[in-house]
N, C-alpha and C positions, 0 to 999 in steps of 0.2 A: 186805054182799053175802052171799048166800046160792046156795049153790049146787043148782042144777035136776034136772043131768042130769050125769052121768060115765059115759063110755065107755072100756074099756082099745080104745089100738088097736094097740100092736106092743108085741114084745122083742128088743132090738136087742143085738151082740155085738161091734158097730164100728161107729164110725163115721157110715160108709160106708151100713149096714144102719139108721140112725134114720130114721124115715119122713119125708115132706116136709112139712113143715106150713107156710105163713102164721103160723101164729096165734105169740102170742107164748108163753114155756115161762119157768116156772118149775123151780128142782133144788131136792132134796130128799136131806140127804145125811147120814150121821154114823155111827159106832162101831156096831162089830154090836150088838146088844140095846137099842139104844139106843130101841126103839118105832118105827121109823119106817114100818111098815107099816101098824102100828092107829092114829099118824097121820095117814096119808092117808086112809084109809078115817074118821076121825074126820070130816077137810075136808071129803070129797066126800059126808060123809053116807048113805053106803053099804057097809051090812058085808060080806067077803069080797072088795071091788073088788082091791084087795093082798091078795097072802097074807101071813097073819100065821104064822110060826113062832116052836116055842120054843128049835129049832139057830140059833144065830146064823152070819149068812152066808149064808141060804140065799139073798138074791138076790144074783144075780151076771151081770146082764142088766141094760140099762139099760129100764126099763119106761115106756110112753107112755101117756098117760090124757088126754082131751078133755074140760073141764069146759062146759057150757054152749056149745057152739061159740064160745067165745070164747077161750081158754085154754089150754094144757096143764099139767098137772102131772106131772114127771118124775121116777122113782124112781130112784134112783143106787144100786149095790152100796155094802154098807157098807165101811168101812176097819176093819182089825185083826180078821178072824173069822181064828180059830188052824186049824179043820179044813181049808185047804186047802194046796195047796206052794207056796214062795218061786217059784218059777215064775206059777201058776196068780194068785196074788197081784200079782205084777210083769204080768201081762197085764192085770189087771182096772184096777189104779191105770194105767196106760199109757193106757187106751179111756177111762176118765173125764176124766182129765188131758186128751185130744184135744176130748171133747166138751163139756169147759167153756169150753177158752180158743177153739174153731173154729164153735161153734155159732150161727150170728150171730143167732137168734131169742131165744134165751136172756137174759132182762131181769135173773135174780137167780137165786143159791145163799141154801137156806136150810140152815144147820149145826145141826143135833140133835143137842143134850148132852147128856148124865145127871143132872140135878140130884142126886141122892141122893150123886155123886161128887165129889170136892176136885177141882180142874182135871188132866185128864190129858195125859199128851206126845203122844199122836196127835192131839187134837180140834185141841192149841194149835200142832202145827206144821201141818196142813192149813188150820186159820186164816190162818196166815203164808204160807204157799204162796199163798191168795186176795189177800189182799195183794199180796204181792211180783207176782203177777199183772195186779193188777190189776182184780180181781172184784169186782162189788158181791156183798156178802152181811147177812144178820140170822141171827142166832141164837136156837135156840126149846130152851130149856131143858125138856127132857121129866120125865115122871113125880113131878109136883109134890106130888105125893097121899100120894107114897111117905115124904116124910118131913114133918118139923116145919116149920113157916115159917122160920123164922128158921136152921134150917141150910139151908134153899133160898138164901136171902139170902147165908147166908156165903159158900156154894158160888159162886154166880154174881159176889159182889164178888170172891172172889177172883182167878176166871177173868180177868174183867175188869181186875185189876190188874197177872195175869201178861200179856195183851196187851200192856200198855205197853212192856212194852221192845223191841216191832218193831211197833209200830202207833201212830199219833200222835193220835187220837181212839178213841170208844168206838160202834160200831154199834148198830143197832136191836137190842133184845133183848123175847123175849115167853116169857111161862111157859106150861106147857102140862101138864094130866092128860085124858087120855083117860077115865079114870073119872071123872072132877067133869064132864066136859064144859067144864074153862077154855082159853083161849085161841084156841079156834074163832073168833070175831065180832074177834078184835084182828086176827090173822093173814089172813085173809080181807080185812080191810077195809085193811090193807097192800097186798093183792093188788090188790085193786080202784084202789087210787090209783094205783098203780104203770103199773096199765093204762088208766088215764084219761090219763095223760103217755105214755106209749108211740107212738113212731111208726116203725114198723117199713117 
């Protein structure tokens, strides 16, 4: 699958405030700096569609984007940016928390990790929260580029290993560098299947 056309069409602060769509939605979600603006815009094949900053945290809106009229892809605030207050933070996980488990268009969460990093305590207990939840989700290991193979490898086995102790199986997993251009055609072509079984 390749994608045609992406439109943003809202930025929503609740809820309440996410637009009405039909179409089915995809999330998009992970640890501030983790890429996941130059992500989307990698998908959607359009630069600037996300803003990309170098403050980690700066989205803090849930952002809506139309791929093809067929789709949406949904930006999520990241979890763990330090510049804002235990308030302003408990709001933002609060409206996320609402629009994944209420959302009924919503087919999948997709979780953005750091490869370059050993498994960290936010990524693996938001993991566990999907779970316990009840969420389908895949994990898309970012910035593949940034280190050697084989500590990508470690990295991601070991993720994978600290799952086990609250998770009974192993989810989809895909690697991703926005500077090599990998993981585009895997991730995409997930999507597409996904929306081929889709009855909304």
């Amino acid at each position: 699958m390749k994608v045609q056309k992406a439109q943003f069409l809202k930025s929503a602060v609740s809820l309440d405030a996410c637009p009405p769509t039909h179409l089915p939605e995809f999330a998009f979600i992970g640890r501030s700096n983790v890429g996941k603006s130059s992500l989307v815009n990698f998908l959607c094949q359009q630069d600037g569609l996300a803003r990309v900053s170098k403050t980690p945290g700066r989205t803090r809106e849930i952002n809506f984007f139309q791929l093809d009229e067929r789709w949406c892809l949904v930006d999520l605030p990241g979890y763990g940016y330090a510049k804002v207050s235990k308030t302003q933070r408990d709001q933002f996980n609060e409206f996320v928390s609402e629009y994944l488990l209420n959302r009924e268009n919503l087919l999948g969460t997709f979780v953005l990790v750091d490869s370059r990093h050993s498994p960290q305590k936010l990524d693996l207990q938001f993991v566990e929260w999907l779970i316990g939840a009840g969420l389908p989700f895949a994990l898309i290991f970012t910035k593949t580029d940034k280190s050697k193979a084989r500590v990508v490898k470690k990295n991601i086995d070991l993720f994978l290993e600290a799952m086990k102790s609250f998770s009974d199986g192993a989810p989809v997993v895909f690697e991703s560098s926005v500077q090599t251009r990998s993981g585009q055609k895997e991730i995409l072509a997930f999507i597409n299947k996904a929306l081929s079984r889709a009855t909304l």
